[in-house]
C-alpha positions in Angstrom: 131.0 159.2 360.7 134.0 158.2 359.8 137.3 160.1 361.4 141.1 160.2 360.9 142.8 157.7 362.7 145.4 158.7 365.6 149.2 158.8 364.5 150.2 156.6 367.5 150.0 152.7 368.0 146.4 152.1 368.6 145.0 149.3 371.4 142.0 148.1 371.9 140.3 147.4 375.6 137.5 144.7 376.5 134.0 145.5 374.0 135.8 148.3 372.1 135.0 147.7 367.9 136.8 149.5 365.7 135.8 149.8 361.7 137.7 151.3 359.0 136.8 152.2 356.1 139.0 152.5 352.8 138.4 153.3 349.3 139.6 150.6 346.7 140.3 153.0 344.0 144.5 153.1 343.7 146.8 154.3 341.1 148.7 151.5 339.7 151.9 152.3 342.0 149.6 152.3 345.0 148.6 149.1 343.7 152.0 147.8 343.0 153.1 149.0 346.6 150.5 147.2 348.3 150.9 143.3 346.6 154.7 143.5 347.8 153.4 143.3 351.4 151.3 140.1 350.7 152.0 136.7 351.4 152.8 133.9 348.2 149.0 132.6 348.7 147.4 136.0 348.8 149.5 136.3 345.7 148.1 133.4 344.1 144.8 134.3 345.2 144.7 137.3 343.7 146.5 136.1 340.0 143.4 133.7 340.2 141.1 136.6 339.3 139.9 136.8 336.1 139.0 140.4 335.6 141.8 143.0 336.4 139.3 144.8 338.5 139.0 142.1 340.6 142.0 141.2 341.3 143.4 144.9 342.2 140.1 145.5 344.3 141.7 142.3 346.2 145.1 143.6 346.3 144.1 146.7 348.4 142.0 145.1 350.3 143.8 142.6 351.8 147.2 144.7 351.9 145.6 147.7 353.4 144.2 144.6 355.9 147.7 143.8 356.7 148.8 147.5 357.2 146.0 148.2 359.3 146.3 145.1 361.9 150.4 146.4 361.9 149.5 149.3 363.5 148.0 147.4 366.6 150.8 144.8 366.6 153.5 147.1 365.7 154.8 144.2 363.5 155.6 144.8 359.9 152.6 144.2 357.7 154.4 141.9 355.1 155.7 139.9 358.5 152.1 139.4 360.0 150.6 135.8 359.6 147.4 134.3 359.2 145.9 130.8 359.7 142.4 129.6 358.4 139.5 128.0 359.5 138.2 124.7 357.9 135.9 127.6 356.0 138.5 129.8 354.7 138.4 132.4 357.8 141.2 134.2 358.4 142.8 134.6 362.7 146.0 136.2 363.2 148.8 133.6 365.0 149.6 134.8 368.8 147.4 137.2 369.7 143.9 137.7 370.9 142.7 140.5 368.4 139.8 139.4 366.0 138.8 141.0 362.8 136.9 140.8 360.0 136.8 142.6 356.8 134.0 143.4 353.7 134.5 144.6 350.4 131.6 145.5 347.6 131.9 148.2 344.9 134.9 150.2 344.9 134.5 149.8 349.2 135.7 147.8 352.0 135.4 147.8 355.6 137.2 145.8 358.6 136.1 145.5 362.2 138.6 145.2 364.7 137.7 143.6 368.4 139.7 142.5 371.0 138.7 138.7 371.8 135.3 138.9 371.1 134.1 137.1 367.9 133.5 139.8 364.8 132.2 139.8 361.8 131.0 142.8 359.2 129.2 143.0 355.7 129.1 145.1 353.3 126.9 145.3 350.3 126.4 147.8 347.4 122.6 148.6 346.9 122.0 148.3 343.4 118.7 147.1 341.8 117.1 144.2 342.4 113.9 142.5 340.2 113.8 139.5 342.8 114.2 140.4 346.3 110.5 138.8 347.3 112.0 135.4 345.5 114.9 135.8 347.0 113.5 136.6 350.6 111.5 133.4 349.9 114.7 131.2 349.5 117.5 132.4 352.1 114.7 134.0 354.9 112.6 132.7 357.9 108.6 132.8 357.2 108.3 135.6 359.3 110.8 137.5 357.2 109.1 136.7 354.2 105.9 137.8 354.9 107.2 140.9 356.0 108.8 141.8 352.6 106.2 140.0 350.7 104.1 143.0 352.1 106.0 145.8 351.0 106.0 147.9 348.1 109.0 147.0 345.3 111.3 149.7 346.2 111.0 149.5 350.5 111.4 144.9 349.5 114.6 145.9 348.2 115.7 148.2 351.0 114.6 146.0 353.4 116.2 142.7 351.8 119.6 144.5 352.0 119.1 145.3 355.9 118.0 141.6 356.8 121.0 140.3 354.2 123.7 142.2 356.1 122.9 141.7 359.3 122.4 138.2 359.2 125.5 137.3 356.8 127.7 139.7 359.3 127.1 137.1 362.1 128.0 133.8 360.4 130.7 135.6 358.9 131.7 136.4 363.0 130.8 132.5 363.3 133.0 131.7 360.7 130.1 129.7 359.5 129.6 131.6 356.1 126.4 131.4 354.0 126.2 127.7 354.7 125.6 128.1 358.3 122.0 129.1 357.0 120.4 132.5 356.4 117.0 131.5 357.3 118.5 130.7 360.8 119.5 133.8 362.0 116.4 135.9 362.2 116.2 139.8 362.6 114.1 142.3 364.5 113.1 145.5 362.3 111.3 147.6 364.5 111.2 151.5 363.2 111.3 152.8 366.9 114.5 151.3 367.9 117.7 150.1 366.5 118.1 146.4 364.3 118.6 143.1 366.7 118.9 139.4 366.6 115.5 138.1 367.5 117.1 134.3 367.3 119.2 132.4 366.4 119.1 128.8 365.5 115.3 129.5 367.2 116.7 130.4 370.4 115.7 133.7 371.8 118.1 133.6 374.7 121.3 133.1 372.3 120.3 136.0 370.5 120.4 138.0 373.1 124.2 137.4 374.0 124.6 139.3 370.5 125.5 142.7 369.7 124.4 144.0 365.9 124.6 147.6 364.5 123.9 148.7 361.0 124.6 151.8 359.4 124.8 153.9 356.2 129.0 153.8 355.5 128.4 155.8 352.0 125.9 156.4 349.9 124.4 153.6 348.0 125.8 150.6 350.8 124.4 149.6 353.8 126.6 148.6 356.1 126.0 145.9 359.6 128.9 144.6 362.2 127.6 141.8 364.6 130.0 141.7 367.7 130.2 138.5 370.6 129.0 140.4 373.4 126.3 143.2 374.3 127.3 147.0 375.0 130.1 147.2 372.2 131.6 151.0 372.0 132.3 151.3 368.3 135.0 154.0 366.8 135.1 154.7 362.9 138.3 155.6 361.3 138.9 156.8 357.7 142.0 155.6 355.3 143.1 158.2 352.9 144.5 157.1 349.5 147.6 158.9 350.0 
């Protein structure tokens, strides 16, 4: 799926997506290369972490972030600058590209777009005694019921396919989890691909939506929700080299 990037500058035209992926496992002087290119407050974000794990798995992240939005730019990644939104989001100054980036495990993953509002998740499926309860709490009625309905191992399968989707567009929102789980509500239908049924109850808005999941590795599930219908998506690949 996922491809070697192309040596030159890359652009991006009107509803093109383009995800990387990128392993977070460094050496410690890949590590050590990659927190000289962050800003003082990513710096202090990542001393913040208590585990060391953490903190790294932050420090490649975000710096391979920077690196990758240079080569669109073709600014200096330590020279690139972000603002926030009143909910921590982060938008690059003076330019129209959007992006959006997910990490779980020893993975990440950033969506790229050109204007169009983005936003990807990324979860690790590992086991789970309380999907059902969980469905219960964060997922509409209908949502419920359809898990409630399953056996144990297809609830938790299923929880992590509704979970991404939905968290991928308030993430593109900017809304995070408080902009309500239970509001965005998914189609699963095994003939044809995953899609926003509604939103906020409204059919219509849904529509105006573009959502694809996918399989980045094995053991994650993987969905990007894109502003805009008939997205062509390209997948690149980041060595640790």
């Amino acid at each position: 799926m996922f491809l070697e990037p192309p040596e030159k500058k890359l652009e991006l035209s009107e509803n093109n997506v383009h995800i990387w992926s990128k392993n977070l496992k460094l050496s410690s002087s890949q590590i050590e290369e990659l927190s000289t290119i962050l800003s003082p407050d990513e710096k202090d974000r990542a001393n913040k972490f208590y585990f060391e794990r953490d903190k790294n798995r932050y420090i490649i992240a975000r710096g391979t972030l920077r690196k990758i939005l240079s080569r669109y730019l073709n600014i200096e990644a330590k020279k690139l600058q972000f603002t926030y939104s009143d909910r921590g989001k982060p938008y690059l100054t003076n330019t129209s590209i959007l992006f959006n980036l997910s990490h779980s495990q020893d993975l990440a993953l950033y969506a790229i777009t050109q204007a169009n509002l983005i936003g990807i998740d990324l979860e690790y499926i590992r086991p789970m005694n309380d999907a059902e309860n969980l469905a219960k709490r964060f997922f509409s009625s209908q949502e419920y019921k359809l898990i409630n309905q399953l056996p144990p191992q297809k609830q938790q399968e299923t929880f992590f396919k509704l979970w991404t989707c939905k968290e991928a567009y308030l993430k593109a929102t900017g809304d995070g989890l408080a902009g309500g789980l239970e509001k965005v509500e998914i189609s699963l239908n095994q003939e044809k691909a995953v899609e926003f049924f509604s939103i906020n109850g409204d059919i219509e808005e849904a529509s105006h939506w573009y959502l694809y999941q996918f399989i980045p590795q094995p053991n994650y599930i993987a969905a990007v929700a894109v502003a805009g219908k008939n997205q062509n998506l390209s997948f690149w690949q980041i060595n640790n080299t």
